[in-house]
C-alpha positions in Angstrom: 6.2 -21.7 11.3 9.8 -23.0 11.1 10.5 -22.1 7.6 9.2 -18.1 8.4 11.0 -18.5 11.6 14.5 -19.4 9.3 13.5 -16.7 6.9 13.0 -14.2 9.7 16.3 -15.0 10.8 17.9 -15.1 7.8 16.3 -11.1 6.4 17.4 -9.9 10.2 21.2 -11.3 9.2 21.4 -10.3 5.7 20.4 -6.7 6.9 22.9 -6.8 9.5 20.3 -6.4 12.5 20.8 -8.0 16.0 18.4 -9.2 17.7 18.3 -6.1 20.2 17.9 -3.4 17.5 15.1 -5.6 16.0 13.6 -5.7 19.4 13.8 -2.1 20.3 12.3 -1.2 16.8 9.0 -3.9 17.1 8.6 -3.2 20.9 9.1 -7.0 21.3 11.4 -8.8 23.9 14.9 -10.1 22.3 13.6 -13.9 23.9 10.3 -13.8 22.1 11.8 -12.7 18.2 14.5 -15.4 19.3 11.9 -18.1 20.1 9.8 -17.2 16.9 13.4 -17.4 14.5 14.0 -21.0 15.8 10.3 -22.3 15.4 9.6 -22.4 19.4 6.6 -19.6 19.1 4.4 -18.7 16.7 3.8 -15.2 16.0 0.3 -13.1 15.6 -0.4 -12.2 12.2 -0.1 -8.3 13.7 3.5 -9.5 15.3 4.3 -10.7 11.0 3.1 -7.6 10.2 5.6 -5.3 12.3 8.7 -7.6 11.7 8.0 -6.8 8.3 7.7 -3.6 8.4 11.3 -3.4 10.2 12.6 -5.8 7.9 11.2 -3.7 4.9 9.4 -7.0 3.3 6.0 -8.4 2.7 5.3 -10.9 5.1 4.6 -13.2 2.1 8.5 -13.0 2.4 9.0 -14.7 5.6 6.8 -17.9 4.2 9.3 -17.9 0.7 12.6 -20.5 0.6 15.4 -18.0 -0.2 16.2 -17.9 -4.4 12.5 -18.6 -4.3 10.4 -15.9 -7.0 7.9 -13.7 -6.0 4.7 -13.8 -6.9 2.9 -11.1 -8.5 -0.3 -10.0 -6.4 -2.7 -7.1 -7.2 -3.7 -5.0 -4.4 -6.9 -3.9 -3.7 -8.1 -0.3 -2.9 -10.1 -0.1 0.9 -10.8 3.3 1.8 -9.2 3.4 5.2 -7.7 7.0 5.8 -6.7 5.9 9.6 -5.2 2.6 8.5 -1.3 2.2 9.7 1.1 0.4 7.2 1.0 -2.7 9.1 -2.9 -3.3 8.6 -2.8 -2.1 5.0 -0.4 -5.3 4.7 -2.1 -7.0 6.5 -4.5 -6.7 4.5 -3.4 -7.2 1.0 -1.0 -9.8 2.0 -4.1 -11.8 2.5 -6.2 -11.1 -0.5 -6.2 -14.0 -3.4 -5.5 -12.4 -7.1 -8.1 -11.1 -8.8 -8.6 -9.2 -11.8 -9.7 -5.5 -10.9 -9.1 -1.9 -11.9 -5.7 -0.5 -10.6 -5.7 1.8 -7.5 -4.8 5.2 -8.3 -2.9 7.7 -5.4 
């Protein structure tokens, strides 16, 4: 989890967050999102989720080495009308690549 951790870290900086806003916004404490940036505690898959929904990334961004290209993934239509934008990446961030028919609205 370090290299998530560093990348956490490193999106948080770049967007000019301190740790306090990022806490406020994620309803996590400020000694928990510190403790998962330098690898001491690793995160829920649902706590991934809602960092990257502050941070505006996937959370297959938090496991990539900065320069490091993006894959392209296809994601796959669920009908889930009450789903919140954390589950829905949750997820497609999981799901392999498969060929499919596109989603549509």
């Amino acid at each position: 989890m370090k290299i998530a951790g560093q990348r956490i870290r490193d999106l948080r900086r770049t967007r000019a967050m301190s740790l306090e806003t990022v806490a406020a916004r994620t309803d996590l404490s400020i000694g928990f999102i510190s403790q998962i940036e330098r690898g001491l505690s690793s995160p829920s898959l649902r706590v991934l989720a809602t960092l990257a929904d502050v941070m505006g990334v996937g959370i297959a961004g938090f496991f990539r080495r900065q320069g490091e290209r993006q894959r392209h993934a296809e994601r796959h239509c669920h009908p889930q009308a009450s789903a919140s934008p954390a589950a829905t990446r949750i997820g497609s961030a999981i799901r392999p690549v498969t060929p499919g028919p596109s989603c549509s609205g």
